[in-house]
C-alpha positions as CSV (number, residue, x, y, z in Angstrom):
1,X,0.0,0.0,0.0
2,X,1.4,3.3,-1.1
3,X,1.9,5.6,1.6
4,X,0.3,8.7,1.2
5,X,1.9,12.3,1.2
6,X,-0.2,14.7,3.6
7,X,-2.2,17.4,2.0
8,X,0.0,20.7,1.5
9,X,-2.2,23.8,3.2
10,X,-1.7,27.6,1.9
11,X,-2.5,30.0,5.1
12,X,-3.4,33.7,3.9
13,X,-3.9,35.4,7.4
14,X,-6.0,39.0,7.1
15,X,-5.7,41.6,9.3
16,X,-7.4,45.0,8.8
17,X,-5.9,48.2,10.2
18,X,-6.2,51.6,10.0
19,X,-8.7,51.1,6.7
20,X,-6.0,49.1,5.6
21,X,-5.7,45.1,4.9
22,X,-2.8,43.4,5.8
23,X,-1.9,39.5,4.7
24,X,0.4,37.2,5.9
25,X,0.8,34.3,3.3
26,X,2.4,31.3,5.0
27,X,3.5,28.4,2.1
28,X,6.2,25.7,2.4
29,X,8.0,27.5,5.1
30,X,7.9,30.6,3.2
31,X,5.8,34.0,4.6
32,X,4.6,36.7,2.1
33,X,3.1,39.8,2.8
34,X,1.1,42.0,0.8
35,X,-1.5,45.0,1.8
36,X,-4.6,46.4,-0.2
37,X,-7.1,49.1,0.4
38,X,-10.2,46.6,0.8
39,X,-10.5,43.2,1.3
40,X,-11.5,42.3,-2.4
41,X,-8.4,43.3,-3.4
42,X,-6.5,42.4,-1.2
43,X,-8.1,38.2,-1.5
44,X,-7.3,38.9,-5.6
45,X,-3.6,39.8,-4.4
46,X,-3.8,36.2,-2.2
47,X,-5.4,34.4,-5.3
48,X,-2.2,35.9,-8.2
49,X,0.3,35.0,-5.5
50,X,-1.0,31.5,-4.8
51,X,-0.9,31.2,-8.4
52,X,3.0,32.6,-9.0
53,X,4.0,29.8,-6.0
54,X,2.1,27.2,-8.6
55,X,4.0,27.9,-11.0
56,X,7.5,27.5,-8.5
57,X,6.3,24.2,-7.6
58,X,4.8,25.2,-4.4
59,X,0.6,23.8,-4.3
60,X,-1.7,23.1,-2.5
61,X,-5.1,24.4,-0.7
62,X,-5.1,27.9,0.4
63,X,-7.0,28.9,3.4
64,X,-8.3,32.1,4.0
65,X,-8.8,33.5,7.8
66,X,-9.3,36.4,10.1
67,X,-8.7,36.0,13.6
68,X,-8.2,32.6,12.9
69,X,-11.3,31.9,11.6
70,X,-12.5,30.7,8.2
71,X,-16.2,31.5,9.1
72,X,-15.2,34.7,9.9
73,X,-13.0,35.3,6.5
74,X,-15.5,34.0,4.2
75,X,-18.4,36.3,6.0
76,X,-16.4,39.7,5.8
77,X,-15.4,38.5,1.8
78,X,-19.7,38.0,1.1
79,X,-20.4,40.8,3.0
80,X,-18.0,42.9,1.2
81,X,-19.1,41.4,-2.4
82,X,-22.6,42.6,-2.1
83,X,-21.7,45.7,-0.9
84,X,-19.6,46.4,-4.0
85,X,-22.8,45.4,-5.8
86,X,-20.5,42.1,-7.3
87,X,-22.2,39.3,-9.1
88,X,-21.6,36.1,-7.0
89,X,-22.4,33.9,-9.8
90,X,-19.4,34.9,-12.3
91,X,-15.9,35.1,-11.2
92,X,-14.2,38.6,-10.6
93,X,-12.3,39.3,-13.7
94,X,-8.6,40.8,-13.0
């Protein structure tokens, strides 16, 4: 039986202050940061790094939090893509 590799996880850690998002990327040992005015920006900054690391050979699932929560990330991102009037049914084009 083929032993199996365990499942690589991609942490992006968001912190707002001062109006201002701050995230904390955490791959293979490796930390990013990157800042953005609002919080969509700032998960499309996540989303085009994730994607550069692909491309380096570094994978796998990235999770998205706020105080450590996933709840708590993925309610603030809805929230803030119907308040920016975003349609939730097609991808945000960058």
């Amino acid at each position: 039986m083929p032993i199996e590799q365990p499942a690589s996880v991609i942490t992006a850690t968001y912190m707002e202050s001062s109006g201002e998002w701050r995230v904390s990327l955490t791959a293979s040992d490796k930390v990013f940061t990157t800042r953005a005015a609002d919080l969509l920006d700032a998960r499309g900054r996540v989303d085009r790094l994730v994607g550069k690391l692909a491309n380096e050979g570094i994978s796998g699932t990235c999770v998205h939090m706020i105080d450590g929560s996933a709840v708590a990330f993925t309610r603030a991102y809805l929230t803030a893509k119907f308040q920016a009037g975003k349609d939730l049914t097609r991808p945000t084009e960058r």
